[in-house]
C-alpha positions as CSV (number, residue, x, y, z in Angstrom):
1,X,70.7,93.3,202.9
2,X,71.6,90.0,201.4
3,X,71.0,90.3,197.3
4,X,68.9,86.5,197.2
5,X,66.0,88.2,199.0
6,X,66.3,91.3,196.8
7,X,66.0,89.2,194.0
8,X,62.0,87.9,195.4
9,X,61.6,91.7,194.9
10,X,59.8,92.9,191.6
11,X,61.0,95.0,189.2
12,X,59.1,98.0,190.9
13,X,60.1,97.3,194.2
14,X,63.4,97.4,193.4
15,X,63.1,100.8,191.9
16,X,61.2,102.1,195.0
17,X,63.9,100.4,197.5
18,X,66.4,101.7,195.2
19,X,65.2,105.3,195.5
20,X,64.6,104.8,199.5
21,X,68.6,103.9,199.6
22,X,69.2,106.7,197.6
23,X,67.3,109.0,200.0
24,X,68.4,108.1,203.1
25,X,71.9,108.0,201.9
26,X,71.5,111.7,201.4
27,X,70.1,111.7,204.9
28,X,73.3,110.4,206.5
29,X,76.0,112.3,204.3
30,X,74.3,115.4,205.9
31,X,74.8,114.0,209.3
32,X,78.5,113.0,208.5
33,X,79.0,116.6,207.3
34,X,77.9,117.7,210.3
35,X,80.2,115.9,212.6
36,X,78.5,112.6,213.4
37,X,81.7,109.6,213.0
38,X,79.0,107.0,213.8
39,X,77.0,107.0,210.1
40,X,80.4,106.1,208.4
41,X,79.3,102.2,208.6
42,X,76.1,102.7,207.9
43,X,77.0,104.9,204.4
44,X,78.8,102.2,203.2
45,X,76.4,99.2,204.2
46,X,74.2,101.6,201.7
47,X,75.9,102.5,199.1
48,X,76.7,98.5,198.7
49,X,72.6,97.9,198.5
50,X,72.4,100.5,195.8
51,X,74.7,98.9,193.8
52,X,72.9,95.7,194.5
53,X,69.5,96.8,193.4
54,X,71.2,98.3,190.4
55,X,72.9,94.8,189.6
56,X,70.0,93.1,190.0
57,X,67.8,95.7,187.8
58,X,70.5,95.3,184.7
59,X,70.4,91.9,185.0
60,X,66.7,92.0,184.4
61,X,66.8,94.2,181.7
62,X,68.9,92.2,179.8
63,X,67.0,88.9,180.7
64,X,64.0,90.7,179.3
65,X,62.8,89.2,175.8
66,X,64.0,91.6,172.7
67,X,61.0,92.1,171.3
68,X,60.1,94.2,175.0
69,X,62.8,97.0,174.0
70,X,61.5,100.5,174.3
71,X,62.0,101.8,171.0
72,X,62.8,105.9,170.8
């Protein structure tokens, strides 16, 4: 997935999308375990989007204003 549409994606979408990725990554390291060659590809195509999501999430974190912190 190219990363200029991710960015139309709020904040919340992202997290949702990046939780999906997550998932179905799971998904195909099972199937890869088990002997299926074709998933390789498809692992790496979503391990890149992950990293994309994240990217684009700690990029809008530190665009945020200060004063929006969350204070512990």
């Amino acid at each position: 997935m190219k990363a200029e549409k991710m960015r139309e994606w709020t904040t919340d979408e992202m997290r949702a999308k990046e939780r999906e990725f997550s998932d179905q990554l799971f998904r195909l390291k099972f199937q890869l375990a088990s002997g299926q060659s074709d998933v390789l590809q498809k692992i790496r195509v979503l391990r890149r989007d992950i990293a994309r999501v994240k990217t684009l999430l700690r990029q809008n974190e530190m665009q945020a204003p200060a004063g929006a912190e969350k204070k512990s």
